[in-house]
N, C-alpha and C positions, 0 to 999 in steps of 0.2 A: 324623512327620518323623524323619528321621537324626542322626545326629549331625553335629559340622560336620567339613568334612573339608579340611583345608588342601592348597594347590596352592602350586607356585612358578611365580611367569611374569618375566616381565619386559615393564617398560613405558618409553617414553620411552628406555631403555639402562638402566634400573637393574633389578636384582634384587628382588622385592617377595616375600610369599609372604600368602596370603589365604583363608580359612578360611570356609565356606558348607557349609551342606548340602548333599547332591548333587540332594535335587529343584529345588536354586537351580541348582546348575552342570547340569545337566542342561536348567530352562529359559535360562536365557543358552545354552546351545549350541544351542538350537530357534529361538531368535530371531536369533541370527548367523548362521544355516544360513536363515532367512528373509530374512533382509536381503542373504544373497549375500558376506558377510565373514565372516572368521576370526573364530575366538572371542577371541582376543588383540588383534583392530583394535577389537571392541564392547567389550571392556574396557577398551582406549586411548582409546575415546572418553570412554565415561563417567568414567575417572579425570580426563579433562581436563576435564568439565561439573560433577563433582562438588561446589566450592565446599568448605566446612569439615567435610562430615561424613566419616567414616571411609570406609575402600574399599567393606570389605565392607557396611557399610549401603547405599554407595551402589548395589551391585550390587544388592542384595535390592529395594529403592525402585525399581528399574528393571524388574527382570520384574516386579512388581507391574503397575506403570503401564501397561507393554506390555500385560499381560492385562488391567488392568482397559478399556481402550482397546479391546480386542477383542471381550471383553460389552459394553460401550455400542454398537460397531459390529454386532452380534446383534441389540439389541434387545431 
């Protein structure tokens, strides 16, 4: 793993900056580029789905999910 590497986006109209490893930003850009959206709408979603935990956990809990979702669809 790398180290984390912070980005700034902006969500909802506000300025945020959010800090991932790039194998995280790298799979969030493969699953937004899968689903056909920008990588800043799959981060607007999830920031809205996220509930109490921090950003960037919730973005790492999500390409998780996505992949582990992918191996059970495998087999």
């Amino acid at each position: 793993m790398t180290p984390e590497r912070k980005r700034s986006l902006s969500i909802a109209g506000h300025r945020t900056s959010v800090s991932l490893e790039d194998e995280f930003w790298d799979a969030l850009k493969a699953i937004a580029a899968g689903e056909g959206r920008s990588l800043a709408a799959l981060i607007a979603a999830i920031d809205t789905a996220r509930g109490d935990i921090n950003l960037s956990a919730a973005l790492r809990l999500h390409a998780l999910a996505h992949y582990r979702k992918l191996a059970e669809e495998r087999g």
